[in-house]
DOKETI-294063 format. One line per 10 residues: number of its first residue (from 1); their letters; for each residue x, y, z of C-alpha. Coordinates in steps of 0.2 Angstrom, whole numbers. Example, Ala and Ser with C-alpha at 12.3 -4.5 7.8 and 13.67 -1.06 7.14 Angstrom:
<recs>
1	AS	62/-22/39; 68/-5/36;
</recs>
This chain:
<recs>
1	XXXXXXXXXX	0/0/0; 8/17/-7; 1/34/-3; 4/53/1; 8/54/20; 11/36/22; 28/24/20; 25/9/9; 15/-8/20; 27/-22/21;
11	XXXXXXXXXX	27/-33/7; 16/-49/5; 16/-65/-5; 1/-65/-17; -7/-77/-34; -20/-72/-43; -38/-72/-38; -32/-69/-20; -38/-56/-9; -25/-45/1;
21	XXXXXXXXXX	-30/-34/16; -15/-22/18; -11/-9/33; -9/8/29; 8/13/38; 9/31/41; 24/43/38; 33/47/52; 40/62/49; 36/75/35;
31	XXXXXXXXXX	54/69/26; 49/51/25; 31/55/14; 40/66/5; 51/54/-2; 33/48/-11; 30/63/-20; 28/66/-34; 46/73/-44; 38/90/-49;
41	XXXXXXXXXX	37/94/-29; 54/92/-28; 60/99/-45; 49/118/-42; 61/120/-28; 73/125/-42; 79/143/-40; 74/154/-58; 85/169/-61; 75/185/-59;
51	XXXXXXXXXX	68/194/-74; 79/209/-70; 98/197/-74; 91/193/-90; 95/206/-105; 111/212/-97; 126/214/-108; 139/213/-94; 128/196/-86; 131/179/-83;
61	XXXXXXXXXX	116/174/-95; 120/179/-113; 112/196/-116; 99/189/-130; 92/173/-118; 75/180/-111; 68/169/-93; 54/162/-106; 70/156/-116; 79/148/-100;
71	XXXXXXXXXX	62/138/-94; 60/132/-110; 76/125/-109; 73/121/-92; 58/112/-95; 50/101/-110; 62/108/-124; 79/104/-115; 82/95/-100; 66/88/-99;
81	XXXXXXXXXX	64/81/-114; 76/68/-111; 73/62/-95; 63/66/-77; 69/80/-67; 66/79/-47; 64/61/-44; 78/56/-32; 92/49/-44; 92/68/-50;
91	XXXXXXXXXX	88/77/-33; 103/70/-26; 121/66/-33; 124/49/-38; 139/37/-30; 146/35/-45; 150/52/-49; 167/49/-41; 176/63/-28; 172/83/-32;
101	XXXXXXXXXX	173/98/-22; 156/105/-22; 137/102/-32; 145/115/-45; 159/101/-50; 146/86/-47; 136/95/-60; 148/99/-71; 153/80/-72; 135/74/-73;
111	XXXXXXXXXX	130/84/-88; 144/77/-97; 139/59/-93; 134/46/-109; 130/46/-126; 116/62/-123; 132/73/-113; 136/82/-128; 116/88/-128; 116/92/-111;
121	XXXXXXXXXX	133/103/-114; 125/114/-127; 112/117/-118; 119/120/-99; 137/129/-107; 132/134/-124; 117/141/-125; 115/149/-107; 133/149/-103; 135/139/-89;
131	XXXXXXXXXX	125/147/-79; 112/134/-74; 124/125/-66; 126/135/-51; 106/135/-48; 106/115/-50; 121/114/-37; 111/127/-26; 95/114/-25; 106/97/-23;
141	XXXXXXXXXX	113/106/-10; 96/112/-1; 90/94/-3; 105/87/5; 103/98/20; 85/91/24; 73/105/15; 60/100/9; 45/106/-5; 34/119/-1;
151	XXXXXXXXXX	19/110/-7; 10/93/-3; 0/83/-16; -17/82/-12; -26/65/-14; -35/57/-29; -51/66/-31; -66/60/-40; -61/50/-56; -44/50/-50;
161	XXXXXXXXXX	-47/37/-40; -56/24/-52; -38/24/-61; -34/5/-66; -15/5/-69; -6/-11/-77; 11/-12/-81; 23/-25/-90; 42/-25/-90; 50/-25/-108;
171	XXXXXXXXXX	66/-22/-117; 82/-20/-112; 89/-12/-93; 103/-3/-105; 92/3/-119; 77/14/-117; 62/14/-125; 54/31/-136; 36/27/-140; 24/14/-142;
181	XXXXXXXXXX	11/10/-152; -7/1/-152; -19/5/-164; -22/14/-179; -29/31/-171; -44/33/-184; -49/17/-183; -47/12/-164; -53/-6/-164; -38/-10/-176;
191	XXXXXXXXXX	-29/-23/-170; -40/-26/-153; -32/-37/-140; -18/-36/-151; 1/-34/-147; 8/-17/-143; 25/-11/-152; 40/-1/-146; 51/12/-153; 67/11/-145;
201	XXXXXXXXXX	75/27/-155; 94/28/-153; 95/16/-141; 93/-2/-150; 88/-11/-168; 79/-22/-154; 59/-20/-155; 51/-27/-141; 32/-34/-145; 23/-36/-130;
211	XXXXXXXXXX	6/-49/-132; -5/-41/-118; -16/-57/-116; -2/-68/-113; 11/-58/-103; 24/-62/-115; 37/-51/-123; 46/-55/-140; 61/-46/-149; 62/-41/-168;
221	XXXXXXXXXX	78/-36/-174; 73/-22/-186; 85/-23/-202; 91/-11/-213; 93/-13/-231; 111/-8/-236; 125/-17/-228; 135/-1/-228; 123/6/-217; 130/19/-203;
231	XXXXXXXXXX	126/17/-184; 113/33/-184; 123/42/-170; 134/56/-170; 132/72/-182; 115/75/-187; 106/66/-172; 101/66/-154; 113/55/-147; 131/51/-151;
241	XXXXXXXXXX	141/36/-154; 152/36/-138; 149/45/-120; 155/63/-120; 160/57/-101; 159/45/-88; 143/38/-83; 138/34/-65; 131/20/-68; 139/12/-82;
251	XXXXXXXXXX	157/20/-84; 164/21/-101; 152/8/-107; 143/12/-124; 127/8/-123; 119/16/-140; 121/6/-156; 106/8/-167; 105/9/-185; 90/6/-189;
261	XXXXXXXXXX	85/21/-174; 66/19/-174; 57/35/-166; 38/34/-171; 26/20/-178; 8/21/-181; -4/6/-186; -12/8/-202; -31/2/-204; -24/-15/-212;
271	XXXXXXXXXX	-16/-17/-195; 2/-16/-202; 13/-6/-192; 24/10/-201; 40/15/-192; 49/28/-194; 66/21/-196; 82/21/-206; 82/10/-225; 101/16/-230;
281	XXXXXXXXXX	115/27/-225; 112/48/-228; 116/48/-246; 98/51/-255; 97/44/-271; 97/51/-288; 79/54/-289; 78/66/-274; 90/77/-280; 94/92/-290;
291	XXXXXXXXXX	93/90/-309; 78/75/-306; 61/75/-314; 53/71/-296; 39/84/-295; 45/87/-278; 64/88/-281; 62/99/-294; 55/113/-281; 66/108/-268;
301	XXXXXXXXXX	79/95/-269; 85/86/-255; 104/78/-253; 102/68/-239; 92/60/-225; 93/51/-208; 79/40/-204; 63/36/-219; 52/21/-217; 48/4/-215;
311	XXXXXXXXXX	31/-7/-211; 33/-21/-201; 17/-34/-204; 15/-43/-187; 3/-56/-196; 17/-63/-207; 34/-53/-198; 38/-48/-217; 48/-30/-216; 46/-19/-231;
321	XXXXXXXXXX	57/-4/-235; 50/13/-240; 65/24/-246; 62/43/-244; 70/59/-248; 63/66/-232; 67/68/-214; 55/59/-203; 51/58/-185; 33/57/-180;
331	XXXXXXXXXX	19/50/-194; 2/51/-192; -12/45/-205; -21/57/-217; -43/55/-217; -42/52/-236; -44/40/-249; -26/37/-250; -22/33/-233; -9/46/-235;
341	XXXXXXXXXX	7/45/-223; 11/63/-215; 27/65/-208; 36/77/-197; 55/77/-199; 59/85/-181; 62/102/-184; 77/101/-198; 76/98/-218; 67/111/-225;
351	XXXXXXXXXX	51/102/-229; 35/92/-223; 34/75/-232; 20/59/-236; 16/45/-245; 3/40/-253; 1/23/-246; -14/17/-258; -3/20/-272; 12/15/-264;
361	XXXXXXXXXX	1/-4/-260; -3/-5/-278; 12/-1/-287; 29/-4/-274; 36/10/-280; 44/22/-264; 48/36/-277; 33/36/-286; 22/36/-271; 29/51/-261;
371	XXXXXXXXXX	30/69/-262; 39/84/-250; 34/103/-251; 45/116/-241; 33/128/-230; 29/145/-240; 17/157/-233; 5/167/-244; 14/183/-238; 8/193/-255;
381	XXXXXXXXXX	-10/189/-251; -16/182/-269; -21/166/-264; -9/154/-274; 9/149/-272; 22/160/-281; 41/161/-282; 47/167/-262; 59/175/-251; 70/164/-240;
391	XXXXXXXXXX	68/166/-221; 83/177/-219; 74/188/-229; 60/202/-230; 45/200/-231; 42/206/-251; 25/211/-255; 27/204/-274; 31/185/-266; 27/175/-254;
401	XXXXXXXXXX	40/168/-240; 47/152/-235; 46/146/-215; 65/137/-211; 58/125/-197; 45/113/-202; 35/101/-191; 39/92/-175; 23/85/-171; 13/83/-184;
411	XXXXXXXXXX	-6/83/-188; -17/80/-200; -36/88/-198; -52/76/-198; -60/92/-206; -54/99/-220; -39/90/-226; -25/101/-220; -11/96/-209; -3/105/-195;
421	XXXXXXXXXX	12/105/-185; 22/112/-171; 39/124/-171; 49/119/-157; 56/137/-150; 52/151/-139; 40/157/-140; 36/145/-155; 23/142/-167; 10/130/-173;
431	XXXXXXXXXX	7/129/-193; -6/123/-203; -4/117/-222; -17/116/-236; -10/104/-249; -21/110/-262; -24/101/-277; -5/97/-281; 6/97/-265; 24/101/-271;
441	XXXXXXXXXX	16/114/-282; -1/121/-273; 4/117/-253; 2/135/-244; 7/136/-227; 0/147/-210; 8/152/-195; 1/156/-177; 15/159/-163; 9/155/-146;
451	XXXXXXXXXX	5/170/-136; 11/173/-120; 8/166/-106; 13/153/-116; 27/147/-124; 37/133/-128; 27/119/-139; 33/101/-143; 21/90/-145; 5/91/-150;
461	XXXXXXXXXX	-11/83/-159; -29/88/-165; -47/84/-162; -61/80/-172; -67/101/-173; -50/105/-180; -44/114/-164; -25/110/-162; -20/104/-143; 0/107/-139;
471	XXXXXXXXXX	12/103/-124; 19/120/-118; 35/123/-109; 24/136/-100; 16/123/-89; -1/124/-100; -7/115/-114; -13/127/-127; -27/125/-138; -30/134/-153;
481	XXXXXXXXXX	-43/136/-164; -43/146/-181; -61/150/-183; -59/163/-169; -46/172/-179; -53/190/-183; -40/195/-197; -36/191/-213; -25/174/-210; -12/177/-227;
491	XXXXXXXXXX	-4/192/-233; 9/204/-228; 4/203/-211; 1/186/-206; 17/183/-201; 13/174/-187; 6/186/-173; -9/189/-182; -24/180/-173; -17/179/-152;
501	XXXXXXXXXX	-39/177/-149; -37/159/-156; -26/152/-142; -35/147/-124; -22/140/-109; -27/128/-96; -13/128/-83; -7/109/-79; -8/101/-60; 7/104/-48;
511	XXXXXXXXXX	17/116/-39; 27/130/-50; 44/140/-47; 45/154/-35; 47/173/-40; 39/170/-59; 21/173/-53; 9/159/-56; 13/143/-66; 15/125/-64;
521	XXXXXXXXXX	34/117/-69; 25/104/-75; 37/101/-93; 26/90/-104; 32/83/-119; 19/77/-130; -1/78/-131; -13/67/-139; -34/70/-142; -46/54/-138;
531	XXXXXXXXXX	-54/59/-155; -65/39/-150; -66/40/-131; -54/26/-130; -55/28/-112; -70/33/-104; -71/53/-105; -77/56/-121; -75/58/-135; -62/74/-140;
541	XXXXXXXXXX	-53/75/-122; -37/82/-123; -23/74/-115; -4/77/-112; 10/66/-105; 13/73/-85; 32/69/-86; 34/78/-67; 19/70/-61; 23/49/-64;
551	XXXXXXXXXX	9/47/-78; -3/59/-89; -15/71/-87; -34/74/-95; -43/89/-98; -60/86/-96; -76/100/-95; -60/112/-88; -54/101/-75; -36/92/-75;
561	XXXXXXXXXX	-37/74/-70; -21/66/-66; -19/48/-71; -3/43/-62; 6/28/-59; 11/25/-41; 23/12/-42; 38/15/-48; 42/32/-42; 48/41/-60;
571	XXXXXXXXXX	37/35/-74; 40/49/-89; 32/47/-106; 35/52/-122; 18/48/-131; 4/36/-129; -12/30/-140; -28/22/-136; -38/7/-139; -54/-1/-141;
581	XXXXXXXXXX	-53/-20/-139; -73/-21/-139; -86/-8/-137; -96/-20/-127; -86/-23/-113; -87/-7/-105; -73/-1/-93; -64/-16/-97; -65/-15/-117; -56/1/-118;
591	XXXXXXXXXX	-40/11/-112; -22/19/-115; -8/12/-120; 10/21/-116; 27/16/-111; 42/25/-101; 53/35/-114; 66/40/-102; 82/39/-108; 88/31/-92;
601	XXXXXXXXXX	77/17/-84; 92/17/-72; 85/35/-66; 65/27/-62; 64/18/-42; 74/3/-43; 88/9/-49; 101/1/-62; 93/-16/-67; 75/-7/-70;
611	XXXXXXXXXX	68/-10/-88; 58/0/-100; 40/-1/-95; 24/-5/-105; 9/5/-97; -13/1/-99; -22/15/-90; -40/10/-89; -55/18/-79; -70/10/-71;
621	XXXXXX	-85/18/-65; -79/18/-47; -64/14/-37; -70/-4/-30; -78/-10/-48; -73/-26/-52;
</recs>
């Protein structure tokens, strides 16, 4: 028995079927229970520089870094976006770390730690000049000498309390896990009581399939096609191909060698999965480049790529290779008769790509099959796409403009056919893209920065209205919807701060940092619409991984509704999906499927030795339903 206020009740042998009655054991002191909160109670206590030492020319934080700029990078678009932050393996100093003089050194050491130090470093000593490191000392050290959060968590209220929570170990204790996958999102009965898929990233060519009926988990060994093919670490990516520094826990020990480096998948309605995942080394093929007769590389060609796709039939195991020109990262399904592919590329490459998967099905051909378009805004207001400026330019009132970033998340509309996508930055942007009649050549884009008090965006999805849902580093998700927009949405002054009445804020659960007025330091990292009420609702309930708070969190007529996982201490997730295995079986029928996507499973409760986790949240109709 786990609870705030309480220490855990001594452990009991159990079998199925049996009842157990436990003894509630209560804290004795306030230290003790707080060792069961939550990490975000621990991580608010985090000192934030005060507005007035940002925007200094002679300060420690580079002159042009603002305090939105340093939470984003604080929260779910820098250190969060790897890993938890506040649980204890990152509240206190690790053995490992070896002899150092103070927290300052400690810190220094521990950001360099791994395959994922050199990200850490350009973030902690690049981009805000080392300064964070003195406020991360400052809280270790507070923690070390007994202080304790602020705030308490309150209890489960109302639907919190009929949470059903199941978990299964899978994977590797050395690998991590990005994603899984569970059903094709349109179609949520696809593949019902069917096995759920992981996406171990730059971690491993090892996909772990977890059969949900019979507890049992099997490996696939993703291929590649070329023999050539690089590891995908090291420039270009996310994670590197040998440890900047030490690890605490593993030493010098490379534990990274993917090639195949599988971020995203997505179940199709013929209940194949699609993964986004390398076919070759970076080199693109002739067709992509300059000087071919591709539609697309004619506008914009394209030298090379990182990661295209793959589908992985689980009724026959056969793998099939889709070679693109394009980036890709997230992928999501299209509502048209084509079953069309949209992809995100993460933020790099120019341009947003698909394939037409129908066509692709009848005819085998990858090149034939898919298309890319770099993001132009109608900045000359005629309605059509016409020759453009680059970003580093003007706007010119003769042509229209090009957008550098493209998509991280990315979403196609149930509505009207467009497609939208996040811009990772602060304060960062959502975009929406109408194909038109001929992609390459019609494809016009929109663009709607997130007002303050928001900021931040990563991930993101949309419901079945066409209002957009997104993670902010602000400690809200944002929702926008562009039928409030007042103004004309194209033209020289649609640039981006043109319709601020389309963005609503709901501020996530948990405590927020001192001195920066009211917030929460939740740092999300992805959200994701029940378009189907996979899980008990409703239908169009928006909902976002709680990456401080051990599980997700629900939006529902206003209210946030935590779904956490008790047990163990530091679950973080990095997407989830929902599934319907039969409408007629209620509570039981229906429910969420996610996994843990931190980078170090050594960092949950448990310690080294802990695995990746595959998670079922379910909800009945009241806390002692059976």
């Amino acid at each position: 028995m786990r609870g705030y206020g309480l220490v855990d009740s001594p452990k009991v042998d159990a079998e199925p079927g049996k009842q157990l009655n436990l003894q509630a054991v209560p804290a004795a002191s306030e230290a003790e229970a707080a060792k069961y909160y939550p990490a975000i109670y621990w991580y608010s206590m985090l000192k934030i520089p005060d507005a007035s030492q940002f925007g200094k020319k002679d300060g420690e934080i580079p002159d042009k870094v603002k305090q939105t700029d340093w939470l984003n990078l604080m929260k779910n678009n820098g250190c969060v976006g790897c890993h938890q932050l506040g649980q204890l393996s990152t509240r206190t100093l690790p053995k490992g770390l070896g002899e150092y003089a103070n927290h300052a050194e400690a810190w220094m050491r521990r950001i360099q730690a791994g395959q994922s130090g050199a990200l850490m470093v350009n973030i902690i000593a690049g981009q805000l000049a080392g300064t964070p490191i003195k406020y991360f000392a400052d809280w270790t050290e507070r923690v070390a000498k007994g202080e304790l959060p602020k705030t308490k968590p309150t209890r489960p209220q109302g639907l919190e309390r009929n949470i059903v929570v199941t978990t299964w170990d899978w994977g590797n204790p050395k690998k991590y896990l990005h994603d899984l996958i569970a059903s094709d999102r349109r179609y949520p009965t696809v593949n019902a009581y069917g096995p759920v898929f992981g996406s171990p990233e730059y971690s491993t060519d090892v996909i772990p399939i977890l059969d949900p009926k019979t507890h049992t988990v099997t490996d696939f060994k993703a291929p590649v096609r070329d023999a050539d093919t690089p590891e995908g670490l090291g420039p270009g990516h996310a994670a590197m191909d040998k440890p900047l520094g030490p690890s605490p826990y593993w030493g010098e020990e490379k534990l990274y060698d993917t090639k195949v480096n599988n971020h995203n998948s997505m179940f199709d309605k013929k209940g194949r999965v699609w993964l986004a995942a390398a076919v070759r080394g970076p080199k693109n093929p002739d067709f992509c480049k300059q000087g071919s007769d591709h539609p697309s590389a004619k506008l914009f060609p394209l030298e090379q790529t990182h990661r295209a796709l793959t589908i992985l039939d689980p009724k026959t195991m056969k793998y099939t290779f889709v070679d693109t020109c394009f980036q890709t990262h997230h992928l999501q399904f299209a509502y048209d008769a084509n079953d069309t592919l949209w992809t995100s590329s993460g933020g790099g490459g120019g341009v947003v790509g698909w394939v037409n998967t129908k066509l692709f099905d009848e005819t085998g051909d990858a090149a034939k099959s898919q298309g890319w378009t770099a993001l132009i805004l109608d900045t000359n207001g005629n309605g059509k796409r016409d020759d453009y400026v680059e970003p580093n330019q003007p706007v010119d009132p003769t042509k229209d403009k090009r957008i550098a970033q493209v998509f991280y998340a990315v979403m196609p509309s149930p509505v009207d056919g467009s497609i939208w996508g996040t811009l990772r930055a602060s304060p960062g942007s959502i975009v929406r893209l109408d194909p038109g009649s001929n992609p390459p050549q019609t494809a016009l884009a929109e663009i709607y920065n997130v007002p303050l008090p928001g900021f931040g965006p990563r991930g993101g999805d949309i419901d079945s209205q066409g209002v957009v849902w997104v993670s902010l580093a602000s400690g809200h998700i944002g929702s926008f919807d562009r039928r409030k927009c007042k103004g004309p949405l194209n033209g020289p002054k649609a640039t981006g701060d043109h319709c601020p009445e389309g963005w609503s804020f709901y501020q996530y659960p948990g405590p927020g940092f001192d001195g920066i007025g009211e917030n929460s330091a939740e740092s999300s990292y992805y959200s994701w619409v029940d378009q189907h009420d996979t899980f008990g609702l409703g239908k169009d309930v928006p909902m976002s991984t709680a990456n401080l708070m051990d599980g997700l969190v629900a939006l529902k007529d206003g209210k946030m509704i935590s779904l956490r996982v008790p047990y163990p201490l530091g679950f973080y997730a990095k997407g989830f999906d929902g599934r319907i295995d039969d409408p007629n079986a209620g509570w039981k029928g229906r429910g969420l499927w996610t996994s843990s996507g931190d980078r170090a499973p050594w960092l949950i409760e448990g310690g080294k030795g802990m695995k990746p986790m595959a998670v079922h949240f379910q909800l009945r109709p009241d806390p002692l339903a059976k």
